[in-house]
Legacy VTK file of the C-alpha trace (Angstrom):
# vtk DataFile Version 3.0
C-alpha trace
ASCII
DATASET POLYDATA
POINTS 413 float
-5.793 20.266 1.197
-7.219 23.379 -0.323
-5.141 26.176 -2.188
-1.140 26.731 -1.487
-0.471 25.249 2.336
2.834 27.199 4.097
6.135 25.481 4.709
5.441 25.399 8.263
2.315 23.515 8.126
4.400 21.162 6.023
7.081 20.863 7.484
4.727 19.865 10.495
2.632 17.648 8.264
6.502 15.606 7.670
7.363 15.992 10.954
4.035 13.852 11.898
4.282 11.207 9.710
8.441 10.651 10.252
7.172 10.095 13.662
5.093 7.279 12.707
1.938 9.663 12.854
-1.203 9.051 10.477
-2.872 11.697 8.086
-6.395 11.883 6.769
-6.491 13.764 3.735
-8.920 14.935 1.388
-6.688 16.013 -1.551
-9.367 17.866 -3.599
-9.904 20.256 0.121
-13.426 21.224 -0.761
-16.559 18.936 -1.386
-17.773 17.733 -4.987
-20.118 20.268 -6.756
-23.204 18.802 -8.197
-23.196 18.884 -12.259
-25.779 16.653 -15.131
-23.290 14.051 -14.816
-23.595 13.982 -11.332
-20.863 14.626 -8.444
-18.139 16.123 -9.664
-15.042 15.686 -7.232
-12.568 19.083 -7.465
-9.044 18.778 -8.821
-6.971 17.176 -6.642
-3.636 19.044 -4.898
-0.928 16.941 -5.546
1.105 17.908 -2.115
-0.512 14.592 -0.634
2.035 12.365 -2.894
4.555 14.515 -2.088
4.041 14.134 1.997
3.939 10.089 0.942
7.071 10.173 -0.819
9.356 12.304 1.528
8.520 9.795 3.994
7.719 6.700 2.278
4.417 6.821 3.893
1.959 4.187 3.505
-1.073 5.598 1.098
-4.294 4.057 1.765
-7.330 5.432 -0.105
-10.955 5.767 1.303
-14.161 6.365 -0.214
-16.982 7.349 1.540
-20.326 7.014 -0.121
-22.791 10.212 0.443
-24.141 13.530 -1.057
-25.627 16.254 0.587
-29.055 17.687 -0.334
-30.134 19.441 -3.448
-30.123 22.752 -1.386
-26.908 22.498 -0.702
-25.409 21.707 -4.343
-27.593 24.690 -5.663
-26.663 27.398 -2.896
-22.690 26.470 -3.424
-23.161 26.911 -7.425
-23.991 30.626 -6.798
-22.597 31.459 -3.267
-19.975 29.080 -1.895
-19.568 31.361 1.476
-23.083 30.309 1.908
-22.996 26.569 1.329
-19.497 26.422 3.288
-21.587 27.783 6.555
-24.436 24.552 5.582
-21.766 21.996 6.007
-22.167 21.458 9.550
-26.363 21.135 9.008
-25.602 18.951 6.101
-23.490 16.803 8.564
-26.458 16.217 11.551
-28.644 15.448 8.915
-27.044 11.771 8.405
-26.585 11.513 12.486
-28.088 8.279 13.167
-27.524 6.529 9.735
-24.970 4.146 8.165
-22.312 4.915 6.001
-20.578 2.898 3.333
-16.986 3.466 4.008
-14.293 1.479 1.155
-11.064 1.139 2.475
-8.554 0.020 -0.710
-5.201 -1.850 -0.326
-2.164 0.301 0.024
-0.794 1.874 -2.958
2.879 0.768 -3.581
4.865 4.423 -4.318
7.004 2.899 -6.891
3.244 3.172 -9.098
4.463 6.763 -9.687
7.648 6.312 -11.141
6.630 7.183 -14.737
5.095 10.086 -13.681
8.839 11.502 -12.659
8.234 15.037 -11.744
4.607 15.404 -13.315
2.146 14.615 -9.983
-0.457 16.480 -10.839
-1.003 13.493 -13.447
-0.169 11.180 -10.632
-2.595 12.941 -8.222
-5.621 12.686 -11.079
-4.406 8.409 -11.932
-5.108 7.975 -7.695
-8.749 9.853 -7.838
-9.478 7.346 -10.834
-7.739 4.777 -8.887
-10.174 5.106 -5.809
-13.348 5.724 -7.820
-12.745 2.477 -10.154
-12.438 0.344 -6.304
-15.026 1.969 -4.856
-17.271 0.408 -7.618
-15.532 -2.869 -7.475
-13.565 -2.172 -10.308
-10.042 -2.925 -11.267
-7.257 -1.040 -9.633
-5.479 1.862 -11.844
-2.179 1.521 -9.372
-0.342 -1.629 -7.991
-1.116 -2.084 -4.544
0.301 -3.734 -1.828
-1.621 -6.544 0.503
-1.926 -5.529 4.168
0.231 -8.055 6.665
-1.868 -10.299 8.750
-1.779 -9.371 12.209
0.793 -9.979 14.727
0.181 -13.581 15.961
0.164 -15.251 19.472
3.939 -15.144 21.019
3.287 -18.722 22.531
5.140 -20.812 19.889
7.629 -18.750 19.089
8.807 -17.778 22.932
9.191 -21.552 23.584
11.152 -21.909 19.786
13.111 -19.167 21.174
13.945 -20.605 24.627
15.524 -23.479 22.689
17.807 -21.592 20.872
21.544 -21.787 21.292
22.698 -18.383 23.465
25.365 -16.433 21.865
25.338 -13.668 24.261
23.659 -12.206 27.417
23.282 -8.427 27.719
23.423 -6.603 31.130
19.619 -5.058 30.117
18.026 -8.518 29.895
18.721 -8.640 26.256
19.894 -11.462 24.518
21.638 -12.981 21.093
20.737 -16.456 20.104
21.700 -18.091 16.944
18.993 -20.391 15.146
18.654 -22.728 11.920
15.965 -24.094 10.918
17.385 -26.760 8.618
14.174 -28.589 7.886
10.594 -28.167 5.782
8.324 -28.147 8.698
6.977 -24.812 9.949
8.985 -22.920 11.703
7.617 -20.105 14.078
10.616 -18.664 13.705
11.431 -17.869 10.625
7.821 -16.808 10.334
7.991 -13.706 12.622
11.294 -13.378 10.682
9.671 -13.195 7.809
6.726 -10.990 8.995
8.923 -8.502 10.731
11.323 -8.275 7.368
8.519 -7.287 5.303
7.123 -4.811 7.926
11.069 -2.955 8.214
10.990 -3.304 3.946
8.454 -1.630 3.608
9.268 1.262 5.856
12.180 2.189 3.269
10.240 1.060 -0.397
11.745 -2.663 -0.686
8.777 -4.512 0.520
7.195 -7.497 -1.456
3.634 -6.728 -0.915
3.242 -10.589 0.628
2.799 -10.797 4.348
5.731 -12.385 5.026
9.507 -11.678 3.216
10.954 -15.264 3.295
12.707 -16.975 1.072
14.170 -20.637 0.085
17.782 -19.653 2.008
15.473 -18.743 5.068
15.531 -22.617 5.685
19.611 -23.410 4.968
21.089 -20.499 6.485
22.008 -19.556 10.349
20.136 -16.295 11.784
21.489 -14.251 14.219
18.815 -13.060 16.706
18.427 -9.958 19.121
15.432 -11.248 22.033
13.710 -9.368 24.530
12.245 -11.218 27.176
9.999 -7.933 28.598
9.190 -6.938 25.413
8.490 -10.327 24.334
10.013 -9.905 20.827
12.829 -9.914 18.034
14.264 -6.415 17.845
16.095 -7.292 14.729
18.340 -10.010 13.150
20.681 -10.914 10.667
21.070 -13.751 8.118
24.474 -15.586 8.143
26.357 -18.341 6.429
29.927 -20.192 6.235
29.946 -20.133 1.713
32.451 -22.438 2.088
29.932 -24.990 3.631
26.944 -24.111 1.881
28.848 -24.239 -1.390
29.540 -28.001 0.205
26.102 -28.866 0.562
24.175 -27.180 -2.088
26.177 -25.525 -4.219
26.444 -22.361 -5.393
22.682 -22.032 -6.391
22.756 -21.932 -2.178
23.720 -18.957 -1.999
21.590 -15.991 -2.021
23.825 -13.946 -3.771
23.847 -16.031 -6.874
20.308 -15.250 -6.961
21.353 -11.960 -7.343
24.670 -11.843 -8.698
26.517 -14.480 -11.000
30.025 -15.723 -9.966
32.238 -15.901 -12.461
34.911 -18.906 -12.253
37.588 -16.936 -10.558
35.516 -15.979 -7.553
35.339 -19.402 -6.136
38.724 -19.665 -4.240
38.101 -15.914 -2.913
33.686 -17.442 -1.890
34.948 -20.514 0.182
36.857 -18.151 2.302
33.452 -15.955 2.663
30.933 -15.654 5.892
27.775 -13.919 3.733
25.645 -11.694 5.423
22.396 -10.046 4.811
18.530 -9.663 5.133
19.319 -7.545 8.180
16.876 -5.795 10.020
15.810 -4.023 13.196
12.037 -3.072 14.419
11.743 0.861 13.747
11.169 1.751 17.124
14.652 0.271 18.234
16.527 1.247 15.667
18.260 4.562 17.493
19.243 1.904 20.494
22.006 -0.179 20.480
20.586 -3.061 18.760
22.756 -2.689 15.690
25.433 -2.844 17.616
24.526 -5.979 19.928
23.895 -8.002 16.414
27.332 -6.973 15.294
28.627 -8.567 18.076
26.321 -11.589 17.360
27.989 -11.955 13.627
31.653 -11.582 14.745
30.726 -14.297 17.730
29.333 -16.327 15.007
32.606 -15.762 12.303
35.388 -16.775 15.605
33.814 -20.289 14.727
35.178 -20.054 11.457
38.921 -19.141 11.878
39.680 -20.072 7.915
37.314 -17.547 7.157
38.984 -14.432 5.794
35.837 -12.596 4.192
32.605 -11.016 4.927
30.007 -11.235 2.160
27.659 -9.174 1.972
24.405 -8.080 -0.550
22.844 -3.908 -0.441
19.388 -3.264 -2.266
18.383 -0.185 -2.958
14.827 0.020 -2.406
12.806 0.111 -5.392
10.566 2.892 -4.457
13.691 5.341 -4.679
13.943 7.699 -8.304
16.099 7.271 -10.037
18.053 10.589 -9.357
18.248 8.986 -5.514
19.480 5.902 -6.646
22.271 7.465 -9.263
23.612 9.897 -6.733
24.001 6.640 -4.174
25.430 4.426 -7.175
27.923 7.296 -8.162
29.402 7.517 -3.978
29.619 4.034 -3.573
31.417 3.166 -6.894
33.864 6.236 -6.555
34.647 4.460 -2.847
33.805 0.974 -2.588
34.395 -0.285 -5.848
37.067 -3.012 -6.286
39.472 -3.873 -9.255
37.956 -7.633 -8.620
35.838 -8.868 -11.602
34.508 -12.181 -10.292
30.407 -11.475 -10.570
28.212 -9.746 -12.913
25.092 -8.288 -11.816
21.543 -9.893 -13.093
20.041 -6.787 -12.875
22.420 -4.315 -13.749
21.085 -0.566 -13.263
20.961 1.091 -16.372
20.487 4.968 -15.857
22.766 6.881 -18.306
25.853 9.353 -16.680
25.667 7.802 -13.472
29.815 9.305 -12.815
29.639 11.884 -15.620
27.352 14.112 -13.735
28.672 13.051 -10.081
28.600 16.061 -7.116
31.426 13.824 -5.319
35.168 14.983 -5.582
36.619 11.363 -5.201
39.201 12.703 -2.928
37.839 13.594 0.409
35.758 11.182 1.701
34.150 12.795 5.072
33.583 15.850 2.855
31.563 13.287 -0.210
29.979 11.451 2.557
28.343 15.038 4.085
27.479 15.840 0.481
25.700 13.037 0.012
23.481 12.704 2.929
22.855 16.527 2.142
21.561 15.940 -1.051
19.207 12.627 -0.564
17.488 14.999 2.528
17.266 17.423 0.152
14.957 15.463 -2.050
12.927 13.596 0.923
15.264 10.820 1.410
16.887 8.756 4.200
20.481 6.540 3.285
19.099 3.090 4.756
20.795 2.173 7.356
22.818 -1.075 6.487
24.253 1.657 3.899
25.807 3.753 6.628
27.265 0.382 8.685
29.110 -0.450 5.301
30.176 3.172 5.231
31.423 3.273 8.495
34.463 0.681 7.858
35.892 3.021 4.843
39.790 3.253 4.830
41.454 5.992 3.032
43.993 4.107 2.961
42.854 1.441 0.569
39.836 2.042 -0.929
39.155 -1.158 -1.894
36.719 -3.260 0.141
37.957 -6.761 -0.968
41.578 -5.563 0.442
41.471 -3.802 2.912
38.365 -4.406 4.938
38.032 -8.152 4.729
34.565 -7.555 3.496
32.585 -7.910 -0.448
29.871 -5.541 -1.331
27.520 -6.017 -4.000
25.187 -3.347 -4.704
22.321 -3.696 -6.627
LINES 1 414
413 0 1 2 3 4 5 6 7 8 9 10 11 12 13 14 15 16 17 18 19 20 21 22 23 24 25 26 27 28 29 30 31 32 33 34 35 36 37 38 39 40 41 42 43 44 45 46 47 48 49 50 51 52 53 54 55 56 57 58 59 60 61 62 63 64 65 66 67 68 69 70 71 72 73 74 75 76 77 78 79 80 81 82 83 84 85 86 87 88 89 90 91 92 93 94 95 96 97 98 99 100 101 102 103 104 105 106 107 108 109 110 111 112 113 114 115 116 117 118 119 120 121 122 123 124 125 126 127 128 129 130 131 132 133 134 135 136 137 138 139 140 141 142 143 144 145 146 147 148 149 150 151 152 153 154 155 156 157 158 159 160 161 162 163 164 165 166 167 168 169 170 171 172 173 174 175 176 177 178 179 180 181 182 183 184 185 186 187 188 189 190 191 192 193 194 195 196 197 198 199 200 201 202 203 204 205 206 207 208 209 210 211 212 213 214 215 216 217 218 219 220 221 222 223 224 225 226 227 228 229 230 231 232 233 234 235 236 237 238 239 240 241 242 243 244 245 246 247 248 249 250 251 252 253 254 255 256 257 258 259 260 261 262 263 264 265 266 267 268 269 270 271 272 273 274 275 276 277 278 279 280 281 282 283 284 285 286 287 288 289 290 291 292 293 294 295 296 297 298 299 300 301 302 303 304 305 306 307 308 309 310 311 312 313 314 315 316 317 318 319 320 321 322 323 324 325 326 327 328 329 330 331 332 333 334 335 336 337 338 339 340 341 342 343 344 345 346 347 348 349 350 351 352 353 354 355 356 357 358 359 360 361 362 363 364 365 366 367 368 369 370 371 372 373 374 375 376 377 378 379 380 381 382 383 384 385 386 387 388 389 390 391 392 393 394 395 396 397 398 399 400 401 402 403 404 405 406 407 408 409 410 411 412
């Protein structure tokens, strides 16, 4: 990645990796000169973090240990033309031999957040970063451990088959509903966990464990899209009757308490609530209609519960998002979605300063604010996730209150 790269080659570099494509990039774009001190690796180009970001790439650094020969180092000090045209001898001359190659854990993005819009620092904290671990040292960046791999389908395919059947779909496809309900091991809700953290970490939100489960994962009903050819769980979504669990456990059973805390008055609106959440769908399904097969899963599942007048529901914005993405999201959703009900208060409320003062939305035309938005988050390498759009889709100018007019709470944090 040597001196100033076009927008084309860019663009095709982000075209690449939005496609699920990998990159192998040596950020400093020309090799180490020799010095007293030894190698001495070349500034790095900061456009690889920027390529990472855009796309929320994963960022795994590699260090491979070598050096060419003396000849080499002393010809480039005095005539790089001439070393540059010795790189392909210097390269047969280790044919045959080993090389030590060190592979690091993934760097999470959100490591860069301090750096706001400074990455040439960030760029110089990842070269120190990989030459600490390449000498066993300690890492300069949080990382995040790889998954394990996928395991055998046996357990889970029979787990599956005894599932209750919400719904059969014309291409084979089908819905089940499943609760685990119990402290035993559950294949289930182990490839529920595995494939949540894989989708999480696609947008920023991942944990950095192999799995993302969680205590609820055992109390609460999931609603599951199966494929019997493809021998696997496209996507799924967590559901449960509050009024029950608030029956059973209380309302530390609820995985929005862990998030939010209910005031008193909320109660009489909660028992009337069917929360929802933890959705997700595999990326390579998610432009099929397997958001809209698990829809019809969770309003299958709420016709069981005819006293039920609510849908509950929890957003996260990943993590890994600045803060200028996260503020302009914030600003649209409270000018649209926010409701005159005060029965929770936030445990981590988001702090930034002028979230509405500086706000590019009108307030008045919705389709028009909606546009703007998406606009703007492309504009700096950004994606709305999608369980944002769903909520977005059942706006009423009418009433723009959630709790009133579309039978459905939003919390946002």
């Amino acid at each position: 990645m040597a001196g100033k790269m076009s927008h084309k080659k860019f663009r095709e570099m982000n075209d690449h990796l939005r496609k699920g494509g990998v990159l192998i990039i040596c950020p400093a774009g020309k090799l180490a000169n020799w010095s007293l001190s030894g190698l001495q690796e070349h500034k790095w180009n900061p456009g690889f973090l920027q390529l990472a970001m855009r796309n929320n790439a994963a960022l795994v650094p590699i260090h491979i240990t070598g050096a060419n020969s003396k000849i080499y180092y002393l010809t480039a000090t005095f005539w790089r033309q001439l070393s540059n045209m010795m790189v392909i001898r210097e390269a047969l001359r280790h044919h045959g031999k080993t090389m030590k190659i060190n592979i690091g854990q993934q760097i999470a993005l959100s490591s860069f957040k301090e750096y706001n819009k400074d990455l040439s620092a960030a760029a110089n904290v990842c070269l120190t970063h990989l030459q600490s671990i390449a000498k066993n040292g300690p890492a300069m960046l949080d990382t995040i451990a790889p998954q394990e791999l996928e395991p055998g389908k046996e357990e889970l395919i029979s787990a599956i088959e005894e599932c209750e059947i919400l719904r059969q779909f014309e291409d084979g496809r089908k819905l089940v509903i499943y609760r685990c309900n119990t402290n035993r091991t559950s294949p289930i809700i182990d490839e529920l966990g595995r494939l949540r953290e894989r989708c999480y970490r696609d947008i920023g939100a991942g944990t950095g464990n192999d799995r993302d489960n969680d205590v609820f994962d055992e109390s609460y009903y999931h609603i599951i899209l199966w494929d019997p050819s493809d021998v696997e769980i496209l996507g799924a979504y967590r559901v449960m009757p509050v009024g029950e669990q608030l029956a059973q456990h209380g309302v530390t059973g609820l995985y929005s308490n862990s998030l939010f805390k209910y005031h008193d008055n909320a109660y009489s609106c909660l028992e009337k609530c069917v929360e929802i959440g933890r959705g997700f769908i595999q990326k390579p399904y998610q432009k099929s209609k397997v958001l809209d097969y698990l829809w019809q899963g969770i309003f299958d599942f709420i016709k069981r519960y005819p006293d039920y007048k609510y849908l509950l529901g929890v957003l996260t914005i990943p993590g890994a998002f600045p803060e200028k993405v996260q503020k302009l999201i914030i600003s649209f959703y409270n000018i649209y979605f926010s409701s005159t009900a005060d029965f929770c208060t936030p445990i981590a409320l988001f702090t930034a300063e002028n979230v509405q003062d500086d706000t590019p939305f009108c307030g008045e035309d919705f389709r028009a604010d909606w546009s703007m938005l998406n606009h703007l988050l492309r504009e700096e390498g950004y994606e709305l996730p999608w369980p944002f759009k769903q909520s977005a889709k059942w706006f009423s100018p009418a009433d723009r209150r959630f709790l009133h007019s579309q039978k459905m709470i939003l919390l946002i944090r």
